[in-house]
N, C-alpha and C positions, 0 to 999 in steps of 0.2 A: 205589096207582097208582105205577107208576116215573117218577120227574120227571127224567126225563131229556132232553140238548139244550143245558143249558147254553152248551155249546163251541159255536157255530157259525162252523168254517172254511169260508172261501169258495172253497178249492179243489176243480173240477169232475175233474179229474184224479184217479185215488187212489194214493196212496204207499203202498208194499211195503218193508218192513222185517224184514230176517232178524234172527231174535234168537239171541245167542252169550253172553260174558261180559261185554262191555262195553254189555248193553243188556239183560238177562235181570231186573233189581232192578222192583219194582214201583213205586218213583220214577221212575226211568228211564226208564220203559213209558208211565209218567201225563203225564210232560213230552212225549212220542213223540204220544203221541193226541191232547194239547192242541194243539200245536204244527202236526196235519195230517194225521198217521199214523194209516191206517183199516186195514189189514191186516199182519199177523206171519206172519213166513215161518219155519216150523221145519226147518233143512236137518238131513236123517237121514243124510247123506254124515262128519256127525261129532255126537260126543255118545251120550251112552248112552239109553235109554228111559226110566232114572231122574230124568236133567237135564231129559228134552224134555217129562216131565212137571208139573218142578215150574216151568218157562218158560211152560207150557198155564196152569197154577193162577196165576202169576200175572198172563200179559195178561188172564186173566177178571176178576180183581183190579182190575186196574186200571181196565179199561172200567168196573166195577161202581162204583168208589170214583166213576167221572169220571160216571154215568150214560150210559155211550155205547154202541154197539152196533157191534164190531169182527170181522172175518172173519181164522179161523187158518188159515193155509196148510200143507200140510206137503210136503216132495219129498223125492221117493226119490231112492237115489243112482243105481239102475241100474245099467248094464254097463259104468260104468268100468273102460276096461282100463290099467295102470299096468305101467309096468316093475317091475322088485325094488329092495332094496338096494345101493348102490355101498359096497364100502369106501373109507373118508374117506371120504364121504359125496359126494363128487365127484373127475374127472375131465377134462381138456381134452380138447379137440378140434382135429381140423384137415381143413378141407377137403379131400374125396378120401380120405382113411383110411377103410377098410373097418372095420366095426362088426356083430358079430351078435348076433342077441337068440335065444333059446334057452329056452323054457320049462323044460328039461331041467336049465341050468344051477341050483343052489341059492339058494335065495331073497336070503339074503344077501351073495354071494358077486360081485356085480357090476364090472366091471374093466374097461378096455381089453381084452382078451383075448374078453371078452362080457358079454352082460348079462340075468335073465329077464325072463321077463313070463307073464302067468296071465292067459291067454285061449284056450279051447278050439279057436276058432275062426279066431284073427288068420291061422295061416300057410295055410289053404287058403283064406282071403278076397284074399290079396295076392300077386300074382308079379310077375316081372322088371320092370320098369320102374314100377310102384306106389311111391307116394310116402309114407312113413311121419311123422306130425308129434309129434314130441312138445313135453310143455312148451309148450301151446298155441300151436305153430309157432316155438319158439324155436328149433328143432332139430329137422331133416328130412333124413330117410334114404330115400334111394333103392335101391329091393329089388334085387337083382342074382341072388338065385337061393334057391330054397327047396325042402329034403330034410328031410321030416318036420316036429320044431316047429321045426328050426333056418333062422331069415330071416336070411340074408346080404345086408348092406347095405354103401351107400357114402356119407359124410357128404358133403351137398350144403349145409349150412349149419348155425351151431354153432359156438360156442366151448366149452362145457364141458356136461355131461350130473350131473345131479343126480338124486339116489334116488326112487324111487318116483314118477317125472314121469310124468302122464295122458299117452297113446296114442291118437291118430287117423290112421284110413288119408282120405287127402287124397280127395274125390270118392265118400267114401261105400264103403256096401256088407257093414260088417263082417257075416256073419251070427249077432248075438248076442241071445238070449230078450230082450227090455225086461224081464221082472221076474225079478229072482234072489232064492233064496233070503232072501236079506240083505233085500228089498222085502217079500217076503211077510209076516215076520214085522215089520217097520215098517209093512203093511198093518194086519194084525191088533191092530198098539199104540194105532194111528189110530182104528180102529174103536171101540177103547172108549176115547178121548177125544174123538168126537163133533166131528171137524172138519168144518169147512166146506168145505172142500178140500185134494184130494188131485193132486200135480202126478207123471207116468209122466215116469222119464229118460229118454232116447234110444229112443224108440218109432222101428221104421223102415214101418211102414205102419198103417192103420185098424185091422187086425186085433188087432194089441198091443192098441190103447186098448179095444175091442170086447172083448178076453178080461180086460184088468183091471177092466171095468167087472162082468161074469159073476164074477168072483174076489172082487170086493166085495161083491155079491148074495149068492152065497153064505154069508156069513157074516153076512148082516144092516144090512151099510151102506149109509149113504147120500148120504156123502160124495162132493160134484161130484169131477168128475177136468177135470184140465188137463194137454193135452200139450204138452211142451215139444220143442218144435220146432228140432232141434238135428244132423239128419241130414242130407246132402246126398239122400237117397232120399226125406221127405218134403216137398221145397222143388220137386221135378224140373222139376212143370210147376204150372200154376194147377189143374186137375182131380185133381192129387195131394191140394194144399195145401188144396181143399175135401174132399175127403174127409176129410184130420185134423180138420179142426175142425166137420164132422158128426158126430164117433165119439166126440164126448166135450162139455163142460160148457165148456171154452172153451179159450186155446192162450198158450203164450209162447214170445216169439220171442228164446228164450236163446244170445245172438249170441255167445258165448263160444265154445263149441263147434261152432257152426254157421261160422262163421269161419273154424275151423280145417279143416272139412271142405269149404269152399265157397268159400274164399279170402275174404281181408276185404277187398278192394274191391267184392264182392257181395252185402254183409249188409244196407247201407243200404237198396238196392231191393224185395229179400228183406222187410227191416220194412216197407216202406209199403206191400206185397203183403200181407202177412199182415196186418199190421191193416186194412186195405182190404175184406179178402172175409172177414174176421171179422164186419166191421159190417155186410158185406151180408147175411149169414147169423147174424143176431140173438148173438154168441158175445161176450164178456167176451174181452181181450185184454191180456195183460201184458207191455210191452219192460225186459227184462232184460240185465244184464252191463254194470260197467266204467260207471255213467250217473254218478257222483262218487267213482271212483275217488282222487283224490287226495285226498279231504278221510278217506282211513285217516289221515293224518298229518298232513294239513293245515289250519287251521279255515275257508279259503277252496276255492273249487273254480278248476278251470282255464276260460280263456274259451269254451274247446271244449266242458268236459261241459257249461258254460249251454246252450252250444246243443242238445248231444246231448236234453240235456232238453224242451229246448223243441220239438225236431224233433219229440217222440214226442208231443208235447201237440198240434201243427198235423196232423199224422196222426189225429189223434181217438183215441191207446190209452187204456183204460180206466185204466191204470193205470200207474204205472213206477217199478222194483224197485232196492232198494239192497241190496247182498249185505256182503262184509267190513266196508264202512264203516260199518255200523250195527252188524252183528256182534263185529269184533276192533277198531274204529279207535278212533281218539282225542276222534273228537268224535258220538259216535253224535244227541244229539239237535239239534247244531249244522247237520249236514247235515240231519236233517228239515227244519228250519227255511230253508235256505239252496234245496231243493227243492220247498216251499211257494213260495217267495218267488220263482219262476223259474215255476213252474208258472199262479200269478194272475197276474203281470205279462202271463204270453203270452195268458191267458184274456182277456185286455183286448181283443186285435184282431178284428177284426170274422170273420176267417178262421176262427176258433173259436167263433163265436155265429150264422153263420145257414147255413141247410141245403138242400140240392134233393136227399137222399138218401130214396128210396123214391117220391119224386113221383109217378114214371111206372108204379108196379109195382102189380099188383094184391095184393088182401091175401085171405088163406086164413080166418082164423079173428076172430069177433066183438069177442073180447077185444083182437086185434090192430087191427082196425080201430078200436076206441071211442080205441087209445093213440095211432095215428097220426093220428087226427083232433084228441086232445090238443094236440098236440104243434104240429099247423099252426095252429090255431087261438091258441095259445097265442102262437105266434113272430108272429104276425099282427095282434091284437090286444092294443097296447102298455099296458093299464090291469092286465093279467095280471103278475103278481108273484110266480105260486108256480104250481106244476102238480103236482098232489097223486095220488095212487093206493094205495085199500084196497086193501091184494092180499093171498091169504092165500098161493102158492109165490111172487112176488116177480116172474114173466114179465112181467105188464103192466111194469114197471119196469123190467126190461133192453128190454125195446122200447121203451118211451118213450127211452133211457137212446141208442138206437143213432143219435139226431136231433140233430144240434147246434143249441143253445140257451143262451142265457146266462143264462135262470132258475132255479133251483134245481128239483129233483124229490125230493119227499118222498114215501118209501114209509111206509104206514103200518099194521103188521099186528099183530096180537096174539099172533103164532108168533115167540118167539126165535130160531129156526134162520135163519128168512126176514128179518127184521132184521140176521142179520150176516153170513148171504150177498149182500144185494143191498149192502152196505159195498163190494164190491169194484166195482160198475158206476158206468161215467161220469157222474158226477153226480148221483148216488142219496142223499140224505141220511135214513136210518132214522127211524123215530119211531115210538113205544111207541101202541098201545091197547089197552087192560084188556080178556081176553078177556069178561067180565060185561057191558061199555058197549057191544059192538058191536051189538047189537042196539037197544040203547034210544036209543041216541048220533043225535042230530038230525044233518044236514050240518053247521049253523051250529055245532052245538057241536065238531063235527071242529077248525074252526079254531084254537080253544083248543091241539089236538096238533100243528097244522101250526105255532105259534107257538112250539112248542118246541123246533125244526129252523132256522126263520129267522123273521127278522124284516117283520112284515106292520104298516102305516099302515092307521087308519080309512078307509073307499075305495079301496081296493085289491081287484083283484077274483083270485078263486083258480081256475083249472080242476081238477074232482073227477070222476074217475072212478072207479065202484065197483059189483059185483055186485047185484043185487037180492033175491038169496038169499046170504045169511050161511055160510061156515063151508066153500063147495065152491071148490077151484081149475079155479082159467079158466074162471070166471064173470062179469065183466068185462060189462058191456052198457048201462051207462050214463056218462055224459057232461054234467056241470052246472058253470055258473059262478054262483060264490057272489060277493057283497061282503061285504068286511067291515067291520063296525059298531064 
């Protein structure tokens, strides 16, 4: 039997951690998961297939050492379009000086004079008055006329231009494939390291995520996908915004790029929209970008990301992502901890513990209804302590997961995949049972495994729901509240 549970952190919230060089050791990783860190994010935008493997071997490592049950994330880089090399590696600028970018011109060869950039598609996606952003809007060029790949622009803002800076046309549109070669073969790495998920960059409609998810099949995966929502094309209207997160396993709302593309006075709205109609439509949601930024260098955060953080927790996201500062920063398991500690504080208010979500709605499928009836019945009756669900794909638990509650939700399956996939849903706490016990395993003795997730007093009473037949998904048909003794 795996005795695992030890760790019971009480954040409902789940922390997202990209792993680099300052967090990649399997000490590192042990303090990460104790500390509140339920999910690893492997960014393919850098790093070779030989590193991202031996980072996969050791979050297992680690989880394994701690007994715990952790979901690996991995994102593709996508159609990053970058300018080339500048000699001396930079260049000033000055308002109004004309600047052309030139696929044409030599990769390294970047200048006042001109600069390239490798994207098939940038100069028949942008004409005259189109607004070019580089350096995630440090620096924006206004198009003034296009012959061939040659964009003639005019600096509209900018002091200085540095190599290889990321490329956004302001308001969307580039037409560029979501998966490039560079992804395919990061598909296929993925595929036989059996993640849990898989996030598409810059998808600009359903279709993308709808062909990566065929391109995954093909080859035998079965790796969720997550689209990260990062185009002004799939933000346009709310009918857009459901359709991406119908076409795939759940969505992040990676405000980095989306920002640049949407202006960042309209990212904040943008998030409490996309987590909003995520949760209506049963999808796992991750807010990403810049959430403790300064704790790269800092060991405290600024008063701002508390709150960024805390915003994302009163929104109900499933989860929210720490990118460089866990990756390259200086204090990788400090800010875990300093994001735990923002995240329960905010769980305290009543704002994040009770629910009128799906009240009024009617419900499709049985398994659905035994979790929503869970779930009122649970938040209703205050003798209830724990809200438990045998699940062998983990659904019954992202539906329970979509209700806010200040109980714990313990899934409980004998499938490791589904154990460290539901790691990533709001308030889902995994717990191991021995595929041999599930059949002979009484209710009352369940609670033995729910006690290894949290903590339960003599009298306390649990809601369980669980199939009557063993072994089929989305079988889900019953509904019992146990005491325990």
């Amino acid at each position: 039997m795996k005795e695992n549970y030890k760790i019971k952190n009480l954040n409902r919230t789940k922390i997202v951690a990209t792993i680099g060089p300052s967090s990649g050791s399997v000490d590192v990783l042990e303090e990460m998961i104790a500390n509140g860190c339920s999910v690893f994010r492997i960014n393919f935008s850098h790093g070779s297939h030989e590193s991202h493997g031996e980072s996969i071997l050791n979050i297992r490592q680690a989880a394994e050492n701690l007994g715990q049950n952790v979901a690996i994330l991995g994102d593709l880089q996508g159609p990053k379009i970058r300018i080339g090399a500048i000699k001396g590696d930079q260049f000033p600028l000055k308002v109004g000086q004309e600047l052309l970018l030139d696929s044409d011109i030599p990769d390294a060869d970047g200048s006042p004079d001109g600069v390239s950039y490798l994207c098939d598609t940038l100069a028949e996606s942008c004409g005259p008055g189109r607004v070019l952003m580089l350096d995630d809007g440090r620096v924006q060029l206004e198009v003034l006329s296009v012959s061939g790949n040659a964009i003639h622009t005019k600096v509209i803002a900018g002091t200085k231009l540095s190599s290889r800076k990321g490329l956004n046309l302001k308001g969307g549109g580039l037409a560029e494939d979501a998966l490039t070669p560079k992804d395919m073969k990061d598909m296929a790495f993925a595929a036989t390291q059996n993640l849990d998920y898989l996030c598409v960059s810059f998808p600009s409609n359903a279709e993308d995520m709808l062909d990566a998810r065929a391109k995954l099949d093909e080859i035998g995966c079965a790796t969720k996908l997550i689209a990260k929502l990062e185009r002004a094309e799939v933000v346009e209207s709310e009918a857009v915004i459901d359709s991406m997160i119908n076409s795939c396993d759940g969505v992040m709302v990676a405000r980095g790029d989306l920002a640049v593309e949407v202006g960042f006075e309209a990212v904040t709205s943008f998030q409490k929209q996309i987590v909003g109609r995520s949760r209506c439509l049963n999808k796992p949601v991750i807010v990403a970008t810049q959430m403790m930024e300064s704790m790269i260098d800092s060991p405290v955060p600024t008063r701002a990301e508390v709150s960024d953080v805390a915003n994302a927790v009163f929104d109900y996201a499933d989860a929210v992502m720490l990118s460089a500062e866990t990756a390259v920063g200086d204090y990788p398991v400090e800010v875990i901890k300093t994001m735990y500690d923002v995240i329960t504080s905010t769980e305290k208010h009543t704002l994040t513990q009770v629910s009128r979500h799906r009240v009024e709605m009617d419900f499709q499928f049985v398994d659905e209804s035994i979790a929503m009836a869970s779930m009122y019945l649970a938040n209703h009756f205050k003798s209830i302590k724990a809200i438990v669900c045998l699940t062998e794909s983990g659904s019954t638990a992202l539906w329970m997961s979509r209700i806010k509650t200040h109980l714990p939700l313990v899934a409980i399956s004998p499938k490791e995949s589904t154990l460290n996939g539901v790691a990533l849903y709001k308030g889902v706490r995994p717990a191991h049972l021995p595929r041999e016990s599930e059949r002979e395993a009484q209710l009352e003795d369940i609670i033995q495994y729910v006690r290894k997730a949290v903590d339960l007093n003599a009298g306390d009473y649990v809601a369980i729901t669980y199939g009557d037949v063993v072994g089929v998904d989305g079988n889900t048909n019953t509904l019992k509240i146990l005491q325990v003794s």
